[in-house]
mmCIF entry with sequence, helices, sheets and N, C-alpha, C, O atoms, coordinates in Angstrom:
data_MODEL
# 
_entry.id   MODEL 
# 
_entity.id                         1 
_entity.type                       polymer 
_entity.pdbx_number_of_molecules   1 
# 
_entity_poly.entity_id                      1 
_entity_poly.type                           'polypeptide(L)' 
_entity_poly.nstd_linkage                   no 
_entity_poly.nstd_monomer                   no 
_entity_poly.pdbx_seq_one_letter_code       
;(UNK)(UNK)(UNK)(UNK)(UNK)(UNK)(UNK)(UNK)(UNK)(UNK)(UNK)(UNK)(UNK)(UNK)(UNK)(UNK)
(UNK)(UNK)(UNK)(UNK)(UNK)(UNK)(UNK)(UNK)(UNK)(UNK)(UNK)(UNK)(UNK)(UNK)(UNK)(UNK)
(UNK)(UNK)(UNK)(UNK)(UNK)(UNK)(UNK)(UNK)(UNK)(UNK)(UNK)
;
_entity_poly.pdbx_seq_one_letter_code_can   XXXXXXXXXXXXXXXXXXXXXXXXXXXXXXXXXXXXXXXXXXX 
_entity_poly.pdbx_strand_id                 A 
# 
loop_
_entity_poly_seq.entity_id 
_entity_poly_seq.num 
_entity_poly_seq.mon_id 
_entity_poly_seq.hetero 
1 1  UNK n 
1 2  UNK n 
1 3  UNK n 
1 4  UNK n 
1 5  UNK n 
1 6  UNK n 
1 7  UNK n 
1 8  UNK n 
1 9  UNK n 
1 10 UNK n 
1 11 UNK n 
1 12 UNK n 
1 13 UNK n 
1 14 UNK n 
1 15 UNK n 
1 16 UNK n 
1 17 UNK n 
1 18 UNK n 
1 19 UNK n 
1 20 UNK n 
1 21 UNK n 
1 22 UNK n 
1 23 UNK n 
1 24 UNK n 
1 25 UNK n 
1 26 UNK n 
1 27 UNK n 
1 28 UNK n 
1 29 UNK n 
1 30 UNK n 
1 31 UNK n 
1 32 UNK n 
1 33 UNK n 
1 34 UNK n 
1 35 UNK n 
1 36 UNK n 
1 37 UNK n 
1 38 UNK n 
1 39 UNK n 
1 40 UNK n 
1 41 UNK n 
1 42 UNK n 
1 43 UNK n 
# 
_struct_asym.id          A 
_struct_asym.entity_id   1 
# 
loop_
_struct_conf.conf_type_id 
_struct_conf.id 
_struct_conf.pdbx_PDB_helix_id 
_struct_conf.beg_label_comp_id 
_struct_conf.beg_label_asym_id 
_struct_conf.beg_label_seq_id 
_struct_conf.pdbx_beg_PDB_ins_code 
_struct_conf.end_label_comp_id 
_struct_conf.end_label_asym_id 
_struct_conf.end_label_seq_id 
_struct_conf.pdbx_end_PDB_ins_code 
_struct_conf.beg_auth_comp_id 
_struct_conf.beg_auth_asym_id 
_struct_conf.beg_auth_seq_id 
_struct_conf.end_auth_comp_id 
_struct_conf.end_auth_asym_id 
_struct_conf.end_auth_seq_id 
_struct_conf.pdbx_PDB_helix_class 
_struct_conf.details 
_struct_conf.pdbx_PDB_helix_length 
HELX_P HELX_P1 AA1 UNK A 32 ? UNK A 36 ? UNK A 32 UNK A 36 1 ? 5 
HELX_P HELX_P2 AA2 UNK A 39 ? UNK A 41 ? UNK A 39 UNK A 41 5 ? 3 
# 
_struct_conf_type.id          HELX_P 
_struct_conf_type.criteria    ? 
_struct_conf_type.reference   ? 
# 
_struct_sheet.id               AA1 
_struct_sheet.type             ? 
_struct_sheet.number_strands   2 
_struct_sheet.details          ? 
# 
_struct_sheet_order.sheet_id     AA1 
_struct_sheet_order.range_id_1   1 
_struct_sheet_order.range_id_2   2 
_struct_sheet_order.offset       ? 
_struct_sheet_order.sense        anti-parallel 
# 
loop_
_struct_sheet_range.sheet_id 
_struct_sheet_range.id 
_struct_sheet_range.beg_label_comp_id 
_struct_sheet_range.beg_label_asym_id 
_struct_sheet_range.beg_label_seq_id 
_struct_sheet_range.pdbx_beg_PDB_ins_code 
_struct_sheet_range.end_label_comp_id 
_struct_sheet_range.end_label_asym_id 
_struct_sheet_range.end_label_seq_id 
_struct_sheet_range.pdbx_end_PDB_ins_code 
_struct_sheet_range.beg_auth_comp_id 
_struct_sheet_range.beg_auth_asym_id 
_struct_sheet_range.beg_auth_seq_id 
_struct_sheet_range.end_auth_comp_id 
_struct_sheet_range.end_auth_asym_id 
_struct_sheet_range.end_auth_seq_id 
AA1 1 UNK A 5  ? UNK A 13 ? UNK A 5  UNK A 13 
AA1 2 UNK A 16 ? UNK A 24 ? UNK A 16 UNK A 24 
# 
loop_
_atom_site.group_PDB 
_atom_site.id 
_atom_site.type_symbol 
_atom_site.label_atom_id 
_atom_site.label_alt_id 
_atom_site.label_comp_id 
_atom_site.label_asym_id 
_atom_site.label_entity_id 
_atom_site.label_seq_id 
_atom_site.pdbx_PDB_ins_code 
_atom_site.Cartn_x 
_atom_site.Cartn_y 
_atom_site.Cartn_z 
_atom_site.occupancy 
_atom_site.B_iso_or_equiv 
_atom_site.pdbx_formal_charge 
_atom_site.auth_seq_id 
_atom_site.auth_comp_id 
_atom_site.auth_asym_id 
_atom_site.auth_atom_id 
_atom_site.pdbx_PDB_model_num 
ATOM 1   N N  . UNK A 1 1  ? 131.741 108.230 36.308 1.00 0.00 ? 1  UNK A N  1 
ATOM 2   C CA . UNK A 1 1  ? 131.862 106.788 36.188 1.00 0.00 ? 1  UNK A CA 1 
ATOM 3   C C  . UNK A 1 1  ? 131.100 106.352 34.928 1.00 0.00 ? 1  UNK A C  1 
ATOM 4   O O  . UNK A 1 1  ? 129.874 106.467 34.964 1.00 0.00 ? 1  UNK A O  1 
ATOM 5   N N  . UNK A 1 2  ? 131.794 105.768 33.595 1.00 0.00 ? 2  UNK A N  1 
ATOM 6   C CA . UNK A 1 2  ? 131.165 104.976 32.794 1.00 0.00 ? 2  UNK A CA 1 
ATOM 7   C C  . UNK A 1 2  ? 130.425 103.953 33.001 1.00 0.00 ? 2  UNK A C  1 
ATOM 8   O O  . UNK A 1 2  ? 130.809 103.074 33.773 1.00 0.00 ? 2  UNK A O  1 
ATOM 9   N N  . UNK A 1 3  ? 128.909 103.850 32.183 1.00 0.00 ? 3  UNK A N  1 
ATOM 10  C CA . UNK A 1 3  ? 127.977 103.362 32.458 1.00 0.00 ? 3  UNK A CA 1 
ATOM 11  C C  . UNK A 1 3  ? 128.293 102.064 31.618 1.00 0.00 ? 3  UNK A C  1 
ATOM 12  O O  . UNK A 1 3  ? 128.996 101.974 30.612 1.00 0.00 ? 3  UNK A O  1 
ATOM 13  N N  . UNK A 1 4  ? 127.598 101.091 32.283 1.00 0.00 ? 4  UNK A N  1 
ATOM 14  C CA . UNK A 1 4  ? 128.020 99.571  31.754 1.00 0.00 ? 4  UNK A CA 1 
ATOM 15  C C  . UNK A 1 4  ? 127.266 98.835  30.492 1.00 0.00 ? 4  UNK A C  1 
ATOM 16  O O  . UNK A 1 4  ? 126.196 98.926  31.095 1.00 0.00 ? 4  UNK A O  1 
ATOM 17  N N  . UNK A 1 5  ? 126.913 98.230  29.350 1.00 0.00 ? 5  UNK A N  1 
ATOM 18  C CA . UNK A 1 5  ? 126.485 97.752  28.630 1.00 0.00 ? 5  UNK A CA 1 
ATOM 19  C C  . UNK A 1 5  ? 126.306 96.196  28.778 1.00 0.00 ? 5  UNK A C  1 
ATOM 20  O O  . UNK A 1 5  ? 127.286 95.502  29.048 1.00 0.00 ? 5  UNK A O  1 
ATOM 21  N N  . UNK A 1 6  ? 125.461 95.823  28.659 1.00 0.00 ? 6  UNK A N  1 
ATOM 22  C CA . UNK A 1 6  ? 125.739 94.099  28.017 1.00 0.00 ? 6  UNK A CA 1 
ATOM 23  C C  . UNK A 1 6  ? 125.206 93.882  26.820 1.00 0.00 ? 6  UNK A C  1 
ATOM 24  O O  . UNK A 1 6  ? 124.205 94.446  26.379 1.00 0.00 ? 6  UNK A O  1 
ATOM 25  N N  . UNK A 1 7  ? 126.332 92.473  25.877 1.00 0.00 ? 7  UNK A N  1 
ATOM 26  C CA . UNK A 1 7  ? 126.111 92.730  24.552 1.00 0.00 ? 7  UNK A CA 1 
ATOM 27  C C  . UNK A 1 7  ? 125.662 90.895  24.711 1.00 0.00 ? 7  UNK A C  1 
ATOM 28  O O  . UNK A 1 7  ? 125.695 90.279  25.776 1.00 0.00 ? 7  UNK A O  1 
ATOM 29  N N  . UNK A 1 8  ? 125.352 90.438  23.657 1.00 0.00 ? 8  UNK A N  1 
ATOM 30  C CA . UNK A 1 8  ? 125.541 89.458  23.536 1.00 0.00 ? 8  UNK A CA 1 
ATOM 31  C C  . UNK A 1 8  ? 126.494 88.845  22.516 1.00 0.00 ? 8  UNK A C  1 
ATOM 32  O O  . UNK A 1 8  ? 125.937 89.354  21.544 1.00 0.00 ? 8  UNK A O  1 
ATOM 33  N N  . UNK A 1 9  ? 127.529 88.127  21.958 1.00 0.00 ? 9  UNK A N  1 
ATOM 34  C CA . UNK A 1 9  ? 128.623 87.797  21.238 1.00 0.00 ? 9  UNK A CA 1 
ATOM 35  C C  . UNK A 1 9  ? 127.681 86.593  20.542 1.00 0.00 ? 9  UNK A C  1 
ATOM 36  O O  . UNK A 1 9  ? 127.310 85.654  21.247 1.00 0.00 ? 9  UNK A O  1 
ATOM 37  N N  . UNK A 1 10 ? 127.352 86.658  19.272 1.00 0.00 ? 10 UNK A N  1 
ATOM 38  C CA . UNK A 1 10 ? 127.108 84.991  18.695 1.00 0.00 ? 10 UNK A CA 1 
ATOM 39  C C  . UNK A 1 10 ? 127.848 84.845  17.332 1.00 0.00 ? 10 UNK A C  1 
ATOM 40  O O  . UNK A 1 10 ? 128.227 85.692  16.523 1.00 0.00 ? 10 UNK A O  1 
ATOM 41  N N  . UNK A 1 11 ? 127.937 83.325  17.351 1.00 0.00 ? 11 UNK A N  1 
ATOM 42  C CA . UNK A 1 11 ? 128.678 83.018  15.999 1.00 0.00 ? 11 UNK A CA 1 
ATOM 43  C C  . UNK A 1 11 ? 127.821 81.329  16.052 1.00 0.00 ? 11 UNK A C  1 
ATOM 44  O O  . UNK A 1 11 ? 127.505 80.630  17.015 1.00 0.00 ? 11 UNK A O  1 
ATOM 45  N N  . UNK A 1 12 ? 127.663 81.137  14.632 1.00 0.00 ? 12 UNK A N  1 
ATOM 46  C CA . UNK A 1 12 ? 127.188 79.967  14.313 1.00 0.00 ? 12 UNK A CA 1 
ATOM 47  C C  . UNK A 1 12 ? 127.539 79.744  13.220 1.00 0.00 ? 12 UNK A C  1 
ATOM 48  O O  . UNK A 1 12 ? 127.658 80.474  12.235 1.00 0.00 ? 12 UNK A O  1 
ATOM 49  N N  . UNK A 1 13 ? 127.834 77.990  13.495 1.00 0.00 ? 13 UNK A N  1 
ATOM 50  C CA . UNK A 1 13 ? 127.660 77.432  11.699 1.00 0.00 ? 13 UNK A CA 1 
ATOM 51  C C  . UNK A 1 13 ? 126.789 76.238  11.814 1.00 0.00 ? 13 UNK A C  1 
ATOM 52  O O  . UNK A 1 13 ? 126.708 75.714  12.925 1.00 0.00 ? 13 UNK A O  1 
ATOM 53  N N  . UNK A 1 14 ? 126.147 75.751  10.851 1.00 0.00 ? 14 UNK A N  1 
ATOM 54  C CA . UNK A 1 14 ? 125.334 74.813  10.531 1.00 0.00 ? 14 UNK A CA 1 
ATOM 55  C C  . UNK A 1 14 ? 125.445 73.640  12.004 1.00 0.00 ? 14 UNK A C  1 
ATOM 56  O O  . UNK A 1 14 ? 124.415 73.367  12.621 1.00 0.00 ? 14 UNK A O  1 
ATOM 57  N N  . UNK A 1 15 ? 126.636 73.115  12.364 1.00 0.00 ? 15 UNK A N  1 
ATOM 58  C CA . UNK A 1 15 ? 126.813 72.344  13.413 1.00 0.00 ? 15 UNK A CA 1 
ATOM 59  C C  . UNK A 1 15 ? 127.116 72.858  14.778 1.00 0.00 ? 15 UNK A C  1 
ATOM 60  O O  . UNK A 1 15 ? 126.879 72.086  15.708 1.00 0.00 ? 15 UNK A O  1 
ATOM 61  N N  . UNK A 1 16 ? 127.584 73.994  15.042 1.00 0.00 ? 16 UNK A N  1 
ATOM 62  C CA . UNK A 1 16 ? 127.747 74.616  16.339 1.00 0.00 ? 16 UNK A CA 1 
ATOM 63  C C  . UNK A 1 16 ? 127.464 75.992  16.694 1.00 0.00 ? 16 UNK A C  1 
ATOM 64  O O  . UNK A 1 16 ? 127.464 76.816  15.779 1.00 0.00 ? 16 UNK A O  1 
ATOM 65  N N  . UNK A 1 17 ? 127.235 76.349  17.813 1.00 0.00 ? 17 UNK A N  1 
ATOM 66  C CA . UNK A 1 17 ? 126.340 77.781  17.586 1.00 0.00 ? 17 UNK A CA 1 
ATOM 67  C C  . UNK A 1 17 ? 127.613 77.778  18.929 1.00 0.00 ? 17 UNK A C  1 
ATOM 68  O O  . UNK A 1 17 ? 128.272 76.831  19.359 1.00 0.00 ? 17 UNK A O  1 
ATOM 69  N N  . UNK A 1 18 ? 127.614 79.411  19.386 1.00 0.00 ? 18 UNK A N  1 
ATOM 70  C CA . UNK A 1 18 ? 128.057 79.886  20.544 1.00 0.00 ? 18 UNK A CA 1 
ATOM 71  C C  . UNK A 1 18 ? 127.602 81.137  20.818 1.00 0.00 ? 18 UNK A C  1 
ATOM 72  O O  . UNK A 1 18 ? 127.608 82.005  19.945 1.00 0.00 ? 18 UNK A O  1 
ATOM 73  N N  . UNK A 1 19 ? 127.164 81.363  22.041 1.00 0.00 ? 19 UNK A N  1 
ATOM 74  C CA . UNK A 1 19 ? 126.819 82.604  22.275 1.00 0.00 ? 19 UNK A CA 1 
ATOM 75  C C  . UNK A 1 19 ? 127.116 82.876  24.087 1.00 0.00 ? 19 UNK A C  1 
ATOM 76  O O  . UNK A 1 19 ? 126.773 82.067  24.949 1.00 0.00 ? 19 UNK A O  1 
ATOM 77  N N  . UNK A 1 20 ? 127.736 84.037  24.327 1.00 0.00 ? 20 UNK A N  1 
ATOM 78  C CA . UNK A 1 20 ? 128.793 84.570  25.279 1.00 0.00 ? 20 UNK A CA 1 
ATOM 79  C C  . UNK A 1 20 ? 127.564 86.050  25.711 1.00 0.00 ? 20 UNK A C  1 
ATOM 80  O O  . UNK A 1 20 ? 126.942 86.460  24.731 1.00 0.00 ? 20 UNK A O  1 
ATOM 81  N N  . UNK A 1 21 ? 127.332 86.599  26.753 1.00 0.00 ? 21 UNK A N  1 
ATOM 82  C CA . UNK A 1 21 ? 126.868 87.013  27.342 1.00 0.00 ? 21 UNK A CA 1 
ATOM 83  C C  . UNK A 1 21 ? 127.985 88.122  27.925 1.00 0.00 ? 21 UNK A C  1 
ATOM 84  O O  . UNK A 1 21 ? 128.938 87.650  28.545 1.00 0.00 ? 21 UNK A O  1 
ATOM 85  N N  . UNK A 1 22 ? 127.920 89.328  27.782 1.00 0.00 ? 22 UNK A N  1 
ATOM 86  C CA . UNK A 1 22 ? 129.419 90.172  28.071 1.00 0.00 ? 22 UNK A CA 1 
ATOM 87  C C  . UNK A 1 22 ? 129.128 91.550  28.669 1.00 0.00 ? 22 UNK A C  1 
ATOM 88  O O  . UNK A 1 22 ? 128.433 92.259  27.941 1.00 0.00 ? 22 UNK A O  1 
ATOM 89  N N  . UNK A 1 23 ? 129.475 92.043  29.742 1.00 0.00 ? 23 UNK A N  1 
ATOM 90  C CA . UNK A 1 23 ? 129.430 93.437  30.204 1.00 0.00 ? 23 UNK A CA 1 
ATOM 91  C C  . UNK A 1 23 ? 130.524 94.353  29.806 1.00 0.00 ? 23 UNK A C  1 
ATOM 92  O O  . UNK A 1 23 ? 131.649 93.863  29.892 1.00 0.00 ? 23 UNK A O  1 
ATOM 93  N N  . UNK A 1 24 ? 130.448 95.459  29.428 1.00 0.00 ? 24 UNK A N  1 
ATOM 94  C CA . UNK A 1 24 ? 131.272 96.410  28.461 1.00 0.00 ? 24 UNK A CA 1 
ATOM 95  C C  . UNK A 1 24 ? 131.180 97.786  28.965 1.00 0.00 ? 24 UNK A C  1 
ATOM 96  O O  . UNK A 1 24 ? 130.047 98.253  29.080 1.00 0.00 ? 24 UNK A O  1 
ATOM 97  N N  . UNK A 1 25 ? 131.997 98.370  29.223 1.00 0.00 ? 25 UNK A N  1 
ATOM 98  C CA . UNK A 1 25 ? 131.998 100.152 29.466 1.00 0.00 ? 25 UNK A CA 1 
ATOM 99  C C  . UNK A 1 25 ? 130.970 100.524 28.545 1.00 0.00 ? 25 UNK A C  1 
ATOM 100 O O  . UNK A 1 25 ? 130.228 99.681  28.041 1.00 0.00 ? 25 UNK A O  1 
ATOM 101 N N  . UNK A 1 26 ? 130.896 101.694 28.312 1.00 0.00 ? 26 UNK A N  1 
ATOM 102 C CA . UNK A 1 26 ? 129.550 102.267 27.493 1.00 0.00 ? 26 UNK A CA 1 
ATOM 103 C C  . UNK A 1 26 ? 130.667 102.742 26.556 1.00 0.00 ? 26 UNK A C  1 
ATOM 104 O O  . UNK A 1 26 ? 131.790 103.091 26.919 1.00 0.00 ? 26 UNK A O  1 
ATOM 105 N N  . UNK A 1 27 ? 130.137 102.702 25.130 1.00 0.00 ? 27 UNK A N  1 
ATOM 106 C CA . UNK A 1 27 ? 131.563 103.371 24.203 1.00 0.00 ? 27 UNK A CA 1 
ATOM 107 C C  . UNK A 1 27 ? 132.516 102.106 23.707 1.00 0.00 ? 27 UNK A C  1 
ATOM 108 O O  . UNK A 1 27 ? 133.401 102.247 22.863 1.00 0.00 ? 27 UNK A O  1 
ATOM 109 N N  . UNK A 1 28 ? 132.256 101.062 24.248 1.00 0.00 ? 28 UNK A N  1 
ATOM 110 C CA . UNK A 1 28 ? 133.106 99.773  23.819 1.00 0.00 ? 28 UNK A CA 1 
ATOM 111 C C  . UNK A 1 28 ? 132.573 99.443  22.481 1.00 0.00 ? 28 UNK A C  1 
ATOM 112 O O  . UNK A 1 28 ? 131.447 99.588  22.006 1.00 0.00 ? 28 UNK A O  1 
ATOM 113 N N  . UNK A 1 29 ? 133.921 98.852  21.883 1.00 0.00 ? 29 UNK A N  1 
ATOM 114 C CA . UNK A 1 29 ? 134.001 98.509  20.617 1.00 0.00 ? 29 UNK A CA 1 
ATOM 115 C C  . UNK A 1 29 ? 133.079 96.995  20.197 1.00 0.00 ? 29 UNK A C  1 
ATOM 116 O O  . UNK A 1 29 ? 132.691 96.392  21.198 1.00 0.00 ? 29 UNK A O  1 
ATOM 117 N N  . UNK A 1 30 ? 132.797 96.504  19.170 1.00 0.00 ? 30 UNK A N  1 
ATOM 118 C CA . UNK A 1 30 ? 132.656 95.589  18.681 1.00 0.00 ? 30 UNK A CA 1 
ATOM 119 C C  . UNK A 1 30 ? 133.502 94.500  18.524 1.00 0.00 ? 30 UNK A C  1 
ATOM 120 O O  . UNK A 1 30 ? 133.206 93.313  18.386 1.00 0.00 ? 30 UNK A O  1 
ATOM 121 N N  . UNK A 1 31 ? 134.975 95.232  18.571 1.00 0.00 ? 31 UNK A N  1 
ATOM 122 C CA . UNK A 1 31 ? 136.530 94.298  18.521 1.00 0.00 ? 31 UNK A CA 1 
ATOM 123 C C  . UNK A 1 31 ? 136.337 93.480  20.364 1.00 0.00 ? 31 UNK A C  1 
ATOM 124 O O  . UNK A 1 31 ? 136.275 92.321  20.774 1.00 0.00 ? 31 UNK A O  1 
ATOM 125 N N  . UNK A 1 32 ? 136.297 94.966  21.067 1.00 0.00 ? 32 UNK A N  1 
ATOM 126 C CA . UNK A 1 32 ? 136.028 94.376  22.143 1.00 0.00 ? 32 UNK A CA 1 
ATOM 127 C C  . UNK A 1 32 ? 135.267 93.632  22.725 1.00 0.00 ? 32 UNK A C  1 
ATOM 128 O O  . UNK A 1 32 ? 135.619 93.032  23.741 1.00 0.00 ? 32 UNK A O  1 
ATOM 129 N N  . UNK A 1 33 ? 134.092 93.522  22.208 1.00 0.00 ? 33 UNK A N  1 
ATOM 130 C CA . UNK A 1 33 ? 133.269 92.967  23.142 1.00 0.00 ? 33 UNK A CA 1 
ATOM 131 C C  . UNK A 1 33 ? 133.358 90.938  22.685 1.00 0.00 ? 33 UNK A C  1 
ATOM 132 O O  . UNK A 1 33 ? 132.966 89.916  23.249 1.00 0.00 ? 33 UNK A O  1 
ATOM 133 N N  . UNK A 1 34 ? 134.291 91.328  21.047 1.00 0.00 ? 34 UNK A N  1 
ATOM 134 C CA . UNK A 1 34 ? 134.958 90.053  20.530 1.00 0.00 ? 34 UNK A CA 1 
ATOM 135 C C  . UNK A 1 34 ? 135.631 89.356  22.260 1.00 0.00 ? 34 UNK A C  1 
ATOM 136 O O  . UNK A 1 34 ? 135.147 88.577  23.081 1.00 0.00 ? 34 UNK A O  1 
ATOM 137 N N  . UNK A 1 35 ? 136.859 90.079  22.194 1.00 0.00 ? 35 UNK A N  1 
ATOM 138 C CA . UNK A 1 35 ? 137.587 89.585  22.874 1.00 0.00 ? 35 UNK A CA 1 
ATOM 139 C C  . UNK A 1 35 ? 137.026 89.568  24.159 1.00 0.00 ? 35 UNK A C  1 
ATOM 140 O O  . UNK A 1 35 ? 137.462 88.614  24.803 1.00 0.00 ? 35 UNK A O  1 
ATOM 141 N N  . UNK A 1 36 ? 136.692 89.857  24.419 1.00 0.00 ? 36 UNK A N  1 
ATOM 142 C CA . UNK A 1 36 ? 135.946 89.851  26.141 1.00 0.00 ? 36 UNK A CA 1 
ATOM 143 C C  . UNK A 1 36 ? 135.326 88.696  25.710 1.00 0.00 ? 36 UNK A C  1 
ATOM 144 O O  . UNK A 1 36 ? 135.982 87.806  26.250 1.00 0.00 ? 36 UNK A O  1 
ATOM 145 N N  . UNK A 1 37 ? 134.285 88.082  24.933 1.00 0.00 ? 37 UNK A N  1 
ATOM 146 C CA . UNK A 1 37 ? 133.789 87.015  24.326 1.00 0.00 ? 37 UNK A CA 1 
ATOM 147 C C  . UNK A 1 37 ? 134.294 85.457  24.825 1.00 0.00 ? 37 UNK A C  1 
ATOM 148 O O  . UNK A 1 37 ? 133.627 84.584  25.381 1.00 0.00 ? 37 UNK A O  1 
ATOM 149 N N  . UNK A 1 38 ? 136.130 85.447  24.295 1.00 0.00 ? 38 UNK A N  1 
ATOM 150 C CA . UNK A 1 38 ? 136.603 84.698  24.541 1.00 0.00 ? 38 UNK A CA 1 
ATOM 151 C C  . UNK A 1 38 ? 136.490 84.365  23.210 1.00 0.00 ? 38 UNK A C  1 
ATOM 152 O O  . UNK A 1 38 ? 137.659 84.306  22.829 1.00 0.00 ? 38 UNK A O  1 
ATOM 153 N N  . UNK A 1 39 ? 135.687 84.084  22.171 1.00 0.00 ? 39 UNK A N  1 
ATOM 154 C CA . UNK A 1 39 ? 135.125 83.978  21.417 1.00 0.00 ? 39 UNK A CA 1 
ATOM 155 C C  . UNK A 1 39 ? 136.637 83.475  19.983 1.00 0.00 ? 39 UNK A C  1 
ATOM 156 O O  . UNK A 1 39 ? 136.649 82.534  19.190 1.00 0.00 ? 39 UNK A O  1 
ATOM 157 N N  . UNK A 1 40 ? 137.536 84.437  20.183 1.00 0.00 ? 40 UNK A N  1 
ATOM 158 C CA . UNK A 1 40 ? 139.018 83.872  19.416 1.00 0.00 ? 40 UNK A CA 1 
ATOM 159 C C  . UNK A 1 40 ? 139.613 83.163  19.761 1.00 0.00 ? 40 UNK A C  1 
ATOM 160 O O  . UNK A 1 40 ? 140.601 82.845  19.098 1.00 0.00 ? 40 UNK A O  1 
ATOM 161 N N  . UNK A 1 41 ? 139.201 82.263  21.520 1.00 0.00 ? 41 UNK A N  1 
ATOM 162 C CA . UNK A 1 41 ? 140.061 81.185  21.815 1.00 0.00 ? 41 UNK A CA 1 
ATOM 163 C C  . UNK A 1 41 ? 139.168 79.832  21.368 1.00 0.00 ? 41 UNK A C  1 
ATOM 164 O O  . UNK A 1 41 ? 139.474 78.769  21.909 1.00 0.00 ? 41 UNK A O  1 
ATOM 165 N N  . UNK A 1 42 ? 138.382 79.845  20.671 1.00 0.00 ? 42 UNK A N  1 
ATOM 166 C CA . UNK A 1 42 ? 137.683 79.070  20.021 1.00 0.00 ? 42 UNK A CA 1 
ATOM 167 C C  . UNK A 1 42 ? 138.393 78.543  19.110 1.00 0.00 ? 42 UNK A C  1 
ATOM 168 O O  . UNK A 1 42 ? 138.191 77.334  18.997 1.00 0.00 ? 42 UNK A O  1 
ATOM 169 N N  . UNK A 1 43 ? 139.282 79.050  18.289 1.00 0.00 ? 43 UNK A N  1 
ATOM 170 C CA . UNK A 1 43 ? 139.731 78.659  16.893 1.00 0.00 ? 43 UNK A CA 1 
ATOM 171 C C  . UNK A 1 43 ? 140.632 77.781  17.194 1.00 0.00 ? 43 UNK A C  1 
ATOM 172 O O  . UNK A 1 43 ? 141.256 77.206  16.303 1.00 0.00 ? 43 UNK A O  1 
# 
C-alpha cells in the first residue's frame, strides 16, 4: 500500500493569495498535486 503525502499548493499575487492543503500517494507529481489543488479552476 502507497504511503500518503500532504503538500501544500500556493499561488499569490500582490492582491490575492490561495493556498489548498492536499493529500497525494507518495511518488505524486507536482502537475498533480496542481490539479488535486483545484487550483486551475481558479482561472
Amino acid at each position: 500500500m502507497p504511503a500518503n503525502i500532504r503538500v501544500e499548493v500556493a499561488y499569490a499575487l500582490p492582491e490575492k493569495q490561495y493556498l489548498q492543503r492536499v493529500t497525494l500517494d507518495e511518488g505524486a507529481t507536482v502537475e498533480q498535486a496542481i490539479i488535486a489543488s483545484g487550483l486551475l479552476a481558479l482561472a
